[in-house]
Structures are given as C-alpha cells and as structure tokens.
N, C-alpha and C positions, 0 to 999 in steps of 0.2 A: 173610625176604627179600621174604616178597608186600608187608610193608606198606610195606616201605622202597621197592619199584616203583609202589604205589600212589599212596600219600602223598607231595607235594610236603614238601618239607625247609626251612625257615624261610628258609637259605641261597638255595636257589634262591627261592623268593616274592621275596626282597627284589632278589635279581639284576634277574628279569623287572621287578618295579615298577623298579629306578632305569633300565636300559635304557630303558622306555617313558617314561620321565620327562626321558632322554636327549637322546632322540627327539625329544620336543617342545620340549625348549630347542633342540635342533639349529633345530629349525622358527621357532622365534619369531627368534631371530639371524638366520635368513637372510630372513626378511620384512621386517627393516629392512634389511639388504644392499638387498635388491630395490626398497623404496621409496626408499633412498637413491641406488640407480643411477638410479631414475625421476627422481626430483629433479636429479640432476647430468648428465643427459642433455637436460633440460628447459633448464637451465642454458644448456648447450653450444649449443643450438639456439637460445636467446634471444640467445646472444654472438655466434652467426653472423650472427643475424639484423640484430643490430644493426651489425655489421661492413658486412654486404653493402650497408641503407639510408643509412648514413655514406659510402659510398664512391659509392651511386647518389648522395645529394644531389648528392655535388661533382662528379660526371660534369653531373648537370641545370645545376647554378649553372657549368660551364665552356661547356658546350653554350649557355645562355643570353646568357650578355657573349658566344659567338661573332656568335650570332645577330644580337646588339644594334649590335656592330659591321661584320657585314655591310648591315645594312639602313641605317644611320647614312652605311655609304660613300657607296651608293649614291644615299643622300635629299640628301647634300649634293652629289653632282654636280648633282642636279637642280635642285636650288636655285642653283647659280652659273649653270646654264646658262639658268637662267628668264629673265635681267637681257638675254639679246639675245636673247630672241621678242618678237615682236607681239604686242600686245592681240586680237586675233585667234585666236592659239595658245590661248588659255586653253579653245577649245575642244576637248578633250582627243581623241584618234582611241580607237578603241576597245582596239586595242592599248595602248596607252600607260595607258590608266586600267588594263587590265589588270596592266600591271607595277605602278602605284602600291598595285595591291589586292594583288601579290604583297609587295610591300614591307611593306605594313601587316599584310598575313598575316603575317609576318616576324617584326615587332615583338610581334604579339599572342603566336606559340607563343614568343618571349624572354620574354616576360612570365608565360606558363603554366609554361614551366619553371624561373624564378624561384621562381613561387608553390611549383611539387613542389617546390625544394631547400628551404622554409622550412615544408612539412609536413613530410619528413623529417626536416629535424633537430629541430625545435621540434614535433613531435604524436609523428608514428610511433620515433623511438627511445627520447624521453623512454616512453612507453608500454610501451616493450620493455623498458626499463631497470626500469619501477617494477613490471610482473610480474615481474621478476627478485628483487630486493625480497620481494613478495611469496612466491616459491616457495622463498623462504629459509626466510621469516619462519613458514609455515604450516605447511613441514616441520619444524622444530622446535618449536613448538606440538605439530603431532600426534604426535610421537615423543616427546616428553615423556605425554601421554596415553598412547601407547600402552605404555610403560613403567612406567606404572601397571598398566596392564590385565595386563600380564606378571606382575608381580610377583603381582597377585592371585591369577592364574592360579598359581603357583607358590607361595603361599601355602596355598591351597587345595589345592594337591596335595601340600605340606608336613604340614596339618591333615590328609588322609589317611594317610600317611605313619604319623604319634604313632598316632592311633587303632587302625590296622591291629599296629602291635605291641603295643600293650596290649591289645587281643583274643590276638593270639596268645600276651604272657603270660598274661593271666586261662586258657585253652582250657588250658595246658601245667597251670598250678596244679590245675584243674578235673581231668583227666584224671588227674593225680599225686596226686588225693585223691581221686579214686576206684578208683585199684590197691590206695591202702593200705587204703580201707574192704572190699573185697573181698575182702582179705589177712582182715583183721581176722574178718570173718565166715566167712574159711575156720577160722580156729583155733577160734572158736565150736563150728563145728560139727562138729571134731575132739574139741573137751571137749564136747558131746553125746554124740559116740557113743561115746569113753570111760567115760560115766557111768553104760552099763549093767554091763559089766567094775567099775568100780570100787567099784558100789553091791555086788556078791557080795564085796566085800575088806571094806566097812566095819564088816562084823559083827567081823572076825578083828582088821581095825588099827583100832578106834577113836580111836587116839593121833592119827591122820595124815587126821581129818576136818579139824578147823581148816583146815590148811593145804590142802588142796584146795577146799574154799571158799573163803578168799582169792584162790585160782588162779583161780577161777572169776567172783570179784568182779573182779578185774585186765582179764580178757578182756572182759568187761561194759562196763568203764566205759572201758577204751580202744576199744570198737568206738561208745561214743557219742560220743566226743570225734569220731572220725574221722569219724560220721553230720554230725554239726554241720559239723566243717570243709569237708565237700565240699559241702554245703547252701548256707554258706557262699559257697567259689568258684566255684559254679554259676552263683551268681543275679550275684557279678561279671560272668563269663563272660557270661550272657545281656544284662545290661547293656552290656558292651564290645563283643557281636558288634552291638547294636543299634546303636550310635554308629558303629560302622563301616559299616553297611550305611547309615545316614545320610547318611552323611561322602563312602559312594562314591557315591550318589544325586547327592548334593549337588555334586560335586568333575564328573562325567560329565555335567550338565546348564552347570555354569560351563564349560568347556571346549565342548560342542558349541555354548552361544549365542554365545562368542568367535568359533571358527571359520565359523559361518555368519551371524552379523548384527554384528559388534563389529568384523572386519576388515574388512569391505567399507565399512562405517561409518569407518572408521578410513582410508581410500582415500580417501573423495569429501570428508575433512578437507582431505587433501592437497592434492586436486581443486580446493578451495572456489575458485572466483571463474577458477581456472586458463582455462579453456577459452573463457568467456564472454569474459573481458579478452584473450585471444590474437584469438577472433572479430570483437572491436570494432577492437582495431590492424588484423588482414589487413583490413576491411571499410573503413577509414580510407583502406590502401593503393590498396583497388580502387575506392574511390569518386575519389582524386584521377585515377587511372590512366583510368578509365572519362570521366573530363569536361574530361581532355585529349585524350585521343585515339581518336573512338568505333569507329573503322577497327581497334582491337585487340581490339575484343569478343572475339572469337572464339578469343584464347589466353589471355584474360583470365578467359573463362568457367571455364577449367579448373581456374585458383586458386580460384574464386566456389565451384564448385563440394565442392572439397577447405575450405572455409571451413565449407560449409551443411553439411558432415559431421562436425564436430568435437562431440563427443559426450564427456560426461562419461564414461555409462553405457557407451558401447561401448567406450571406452578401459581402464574400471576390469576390465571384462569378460575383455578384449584380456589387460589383465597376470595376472589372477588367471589364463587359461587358458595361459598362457609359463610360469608356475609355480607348476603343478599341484600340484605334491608338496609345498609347502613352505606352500600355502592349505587345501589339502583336509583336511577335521578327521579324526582321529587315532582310533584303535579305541577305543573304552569300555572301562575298566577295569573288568575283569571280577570278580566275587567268589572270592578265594581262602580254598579252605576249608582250615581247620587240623588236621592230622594225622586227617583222616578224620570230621574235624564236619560231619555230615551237613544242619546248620542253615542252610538260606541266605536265610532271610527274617527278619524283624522279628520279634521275639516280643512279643504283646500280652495271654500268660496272667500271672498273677498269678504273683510279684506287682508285675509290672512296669507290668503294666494299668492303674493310675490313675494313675503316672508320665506313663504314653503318654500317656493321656488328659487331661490338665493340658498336656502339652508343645503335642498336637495342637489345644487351643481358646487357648494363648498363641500358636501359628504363625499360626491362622486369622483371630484379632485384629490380630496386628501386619500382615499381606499386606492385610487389609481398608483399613488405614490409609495403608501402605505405596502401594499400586497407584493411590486417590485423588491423595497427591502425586505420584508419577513419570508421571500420568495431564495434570494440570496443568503440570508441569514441559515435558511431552513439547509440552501445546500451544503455552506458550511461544515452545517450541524451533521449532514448525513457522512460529510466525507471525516469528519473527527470522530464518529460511531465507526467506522471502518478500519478507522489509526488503532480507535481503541481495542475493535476486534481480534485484528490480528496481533495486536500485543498480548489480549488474555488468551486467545487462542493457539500460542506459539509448541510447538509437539517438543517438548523439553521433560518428558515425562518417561522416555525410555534407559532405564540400567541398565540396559547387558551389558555395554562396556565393562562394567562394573565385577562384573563374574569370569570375565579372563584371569586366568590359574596360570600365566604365562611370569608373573611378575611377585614378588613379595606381598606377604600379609598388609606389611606398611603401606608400599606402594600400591595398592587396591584401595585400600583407605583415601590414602591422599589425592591419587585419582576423584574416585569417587566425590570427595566434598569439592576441589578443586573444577571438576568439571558441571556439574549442576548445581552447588548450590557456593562459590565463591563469593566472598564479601565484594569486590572491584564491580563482577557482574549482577550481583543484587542492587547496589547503590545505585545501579547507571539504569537498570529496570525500573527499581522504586520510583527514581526520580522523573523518567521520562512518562511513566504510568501516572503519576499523579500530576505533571503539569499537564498532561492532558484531559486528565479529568478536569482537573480546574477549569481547562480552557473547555471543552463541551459543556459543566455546568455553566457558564459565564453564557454561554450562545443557546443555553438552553433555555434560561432564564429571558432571555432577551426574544427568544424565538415565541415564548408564551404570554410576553406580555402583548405580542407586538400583534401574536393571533388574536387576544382576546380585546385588545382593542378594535381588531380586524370586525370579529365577530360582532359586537357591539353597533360598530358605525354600519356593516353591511346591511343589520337586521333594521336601524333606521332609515337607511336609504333605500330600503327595499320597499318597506311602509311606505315610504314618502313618494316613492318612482307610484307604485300600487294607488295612490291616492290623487296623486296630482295626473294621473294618467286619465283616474275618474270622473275628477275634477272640471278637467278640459272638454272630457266627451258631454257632460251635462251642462258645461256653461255652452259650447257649441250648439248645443239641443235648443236652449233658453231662448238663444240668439235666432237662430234660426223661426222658432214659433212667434219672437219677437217682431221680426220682418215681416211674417204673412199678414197680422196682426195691423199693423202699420198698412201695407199695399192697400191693404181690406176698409 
C-alpha cells in the first residue's frame, strides 16, 4: 500500500502530461481567437472610419456649391448694378469693399471645402481602404507563421511524449529483471545452505550426487542469464531516462522562448506597418483640417494628440495584459520519475560516457555553425525592419500645398490627387512595400525557425556540458580513492 501512495502509476503520469498539454492547446487556440478579434475589430474601425470620411466629403462638397452659389448671387447683383453708377463710384466706401472681401472670403472657404471633399475621397479613404487590405493580408501571413510555431510547439511536446514512455518501458523491464535476478540469487543461496545438510547425506546416497549437481549447475547458469538480462535493461534504461531528460530540457526551453519572445514577435507581425499607416492617414486628416480652419486648433489638438500616441509597443502591451491567461507561459514540465527511480539527472558513467561525449562536441559544433547563420539571418532581418520603417513612416501627410487660392478651383483639385495620392506613385509604393514585406516575412520565418532550433540544441548541450562536467569530477574522485586503495 506505501508504494502504491508513493509512486505515481503510469496512468496517472500520462493523465497529468495530456491535461498539461491540454492546457496549452487550450492556450495557442485562443491566442489566435484574440488576434483574430484584434484584426476584426481593427477592421470595423477602419469601415467606420471610412463610412464617416465618405459622408464628411459629401457634407464639405454640398456646403461648398452652397457657398458657391451664395457668393455667385450676390456677385451678380453687383455686377448688374455696376452698369447705372458713375465713374466716380468706383471709389469703393469702406463698407462696400468690406462686403466684396466677404464675398471673396466666401468663394475662397467654397474652394477650401471643395479641396477637403477631394482629400477625403481621393487620399484619406483610399488610405483607409488599403490598410484595410493590408490588416487582412498581414494577419494571415502571421497566422500561417504562427501555425507553424504551434505545431512545433506540439511536435516537440509529441517527441516528449514517445520518449517519456520508452523510459518508462525500459525502467518497468529494468525493475522486472531485477526481481527475477534477486529471486534467482535467493535460491542460490538456499542451495548453499543446503549444502551443508546435504554434504552429511553424500557419503550414505552417493547414487543422488549427479543429480544435485545438475541442480546446482541449473541455479548457476539461470542466475547468469538473469545477471546479463538486467545488465542489459539497465544500461536501456539509463539510455532512455537520458533522452528524456533531454527531450524535457529541450521541449521546456521551446515552449518558454514561444511564450516569452515568439508571441510578442508574432503581435508586432500583425502590427507591421498598422499604426504608422493609420498615423499618416489621421495626420493627412488634421493637416487638411488645421489649414482650413486655424480657429479649430483647439479641438483639433485632441485628435493630434490621441494620433502622437499610437504606439505599436503600448498597444501589443495593452492586448497581451487583457489576456493574461492565455500569453503568460505555462509551468515547466517537470521530471516524472518511474515507480520510485530515484534518477533525475543525466547519467554520464560508463558506459554511456563517450556516447555523451560524442553527442556533446556534435551539439557544440553544429550551435557554433548554427548561431553564425541565424546571427547574419537576424541582421538581415533588422536592416529590412528599417526599409520597411522608413517606407511606412514617409511624412507624406501634409496638404497645405493644397489650400494655395493662387490657381483655379480645378487646378487645386488636380494638384491635390496628382500630388499625394497618384495612381503611377501608389503602384510603385504598393509594390515595393509589399516585396518587402514578403522579403522580411521569408527572413523572418527562417530567423525563428533557426532560433528555435538554436534554443533546443543550446538547452541539450548545456545539460550535457553540466553533466559530463559532473561526470569527470567524480570518475576522477573514484580514480583517485582507487589508487590509495591499491598503494595500501
């Protein structure tokens, strides 16, 4: 009854691991929930937005032909009425020029709010529209990435998985060969102490020698069989608990770099280009907004202000701290030991010793090589984050040009779409923005697979350095007390 309260039961081990394996499927599903509501919320807020600037143009372009035909009424009265003044009259009283400069004030905000309807439809919605576009395009990118990363993730906890039950078969054979060798050496030592009884019989039965030496040969050569066999499932055993302790090394280290540098990386994917392109459209908005009408500063500031805070970093912050439970990395799988195997480290005594040691300078070679490329890969990676920067961050957001009263209604127009938002210089932005996305996901991709294999091999070879380092100091020890032992 104590071993059975002591000892975890094969049963239960594997309960606990699928739960906890459960668990973090639970978690990886609702991280794409949650990035997916980011995205469709991002969505919704772009379709508003677009909504609301669509309907401001047509409010500006109906306000404008008001304007246009008030000021028109009024100019033509004064023009019939010119034909019966005096040459005289031309000297205007100061009232009178005043109304002609109201008149012409008139005409110029018709003209200004011409120019807004034809930034709004032709700059600020196209804008709205094509991060819309984009925050399709880049969540699905990332989610195809990051469904990579899942599966690894769950690859690796699969490759725990196998290993952890072949230790726990090798441990169960290990354990069941050595009951039967201990059996074995019980009857031994029963036909020992037989043999003193028996040797007073053999003078009387000398017929019934033979045959208890046979007896005796039988016990011999079945307690060496059984020496061998558990010899044998030992050194499996030691072998299989070391691949496990590997495996869980390995498996605990891919999992804590997901959850603390591969999701948050996997966020500012989402992110890429989001915040800067939203900043340049509102910045589009409040530059026409600001150089029509300076008297609105003041409620204008408050958008300016909610603009100069859009933040990648505080946003990704923002979501990862709304949910907590579903970012925050998951307990370390802990080593479960098998029916009371007291073992919970790496074995590096013989004769598994130069196994280690062959495994540990093949790890130490390949991370040397490894780290070099994902070292070059990574800078790549930073100098196309820098292409991309200054692409989404290009200050292409200012209109005043736009509000020069030097040129025609048309020409202010034509200007205007002609200068910020041209078909020749959207296609040659579009295109060069998007082959470099492509090119940073492609190196981004490669950059993470190449860390988390990084991670993986570092966490084994750091075991194995830790182990065989142990290893040495106590076979030296052995060796040494060996020696005195010997002199002595």
């Amino acid at each position: 009854m104590s071993s059975q309260t002591k000892f975890k039961k094969d049963k239960e081990i594997i309960a606990e691991y699928e739960a906890q394996i459960k668990e973090i499927r639970t978690q990886l599903v609702e991280q794409f929930k949650c990035l997916e509501q980011q995205s469709e919320s991002r969505l919704q807020l772009l379709q508003d937005l677009q909504e609301f600037f669509r309907r401001k143009a047509e409010i500006e372009l109906e306000y404008s032909r008001s304007l246009e035909k008030l000021a028109e009424r009024f100019s033509s009265k004064i023009r019939s009425s010119r034909e019966h003044q005096f040459k005289k009259d031309q000297y205007l009283l100061s009232p009178v020029n005043c109304w002609y400069l109201v008149l012409h004030q008139t005409r110029r905000e018709s003209r200004d709010h011409a120019t807004l309807n034809d930034i709004f439809m032709n700059n600020v919605i196209v804008r709205l529209s094509q991060i819309s576009e984009d925050v399709i395009r880049l969540f699905k990118k990332s989610k195809e990435i990051g469904l990579q990363m899942h599966e690894e993730l769950l690859k690796v906890t699969n490759e725990l998985y196998t290993v952890m039950k072949t230790y726990h078969m090798y441990h169960a054979e290990s354990i069941s060969a050595e009951s039967k060798l201990k059996e074995a050496e019980k009857q031994e030592e029963k036909q020992f102490n037989k043999a003193g009884e028996l040797s007073m019989n053999l003078l009387r039965h000398a017929e019934d020698r033979p045959q208890r030496r046979s007896s005796v040969k039988k016990i011999e050569k079945m307690k060496e069989k059984r020496q061998a066999k558990y010899s044998e499932n030992k050194l499996k055993c030691t072998k299989a608990r070391n691949d496990y302790l590997l495996n869980l090394a390995a498996t605990n280290a891919a999992i804590s770099k997901y959850y603390i540098h591969d999701v948050s990386d996997l966020i500012d994917c989402c992110d890429l280009g989001f915040h800067a392109s939203l900043a340049r459209t509102f910045r589009t908005y409040l530059s026409a907004e600001y150089n029509l009408e300076t008297s609105r500063h003041e409620g204008l500031d408050v958008i300016e202000n909610a603009v100069d805070n859009l933040d990648s970093r505080s946003d990704k912050h923002t979501v990862m701290d709304m949910c907590n439970q579903v970012f925050c990395p998951p307990l370390k799988f802990e080593f479960q030991p098998h029916m009371g195997d007291e073992v919970c480290q790496v074995s590096a005594q013989q004769p598994v010793q130069t196994e280690l040691l062959m495994r540990y300078h093949q790890l130490q070679s390949r991370l040397a090589t490894l780290k070099i490329e994902n070292e070059e890969v990574r800078k790549t990676l930073d100098a196309t984050m820098q292409t991309l920067q200054d692409m989404l961050t290009v200050e292409d957001f200012d209109v005043s040009d736009a509000f020069q009263h030097s040129r025609s209604t048309e020409s202010v127009k034509s200007a205007a779409s002609e200068t910020y938002m041209s078909k020749i210089n959207i296609a040659k932005r579009r295109a060069n923005q998007q082959e470099t996305e492509m090119f940073y996901f492609t190196k981004f991709k490669e950059y993470v697979n190449g860390s988390n294999l990084i991670t993986k091999l570092q966490a084994k070879h750091d075991l194995l350095k830790q182990t065989l380092g142990e290893g040495e100091r106590a076979e030296c020890g052995t060796t040494r007390i060996r020696g005195k032992l010997y002199r002595l």
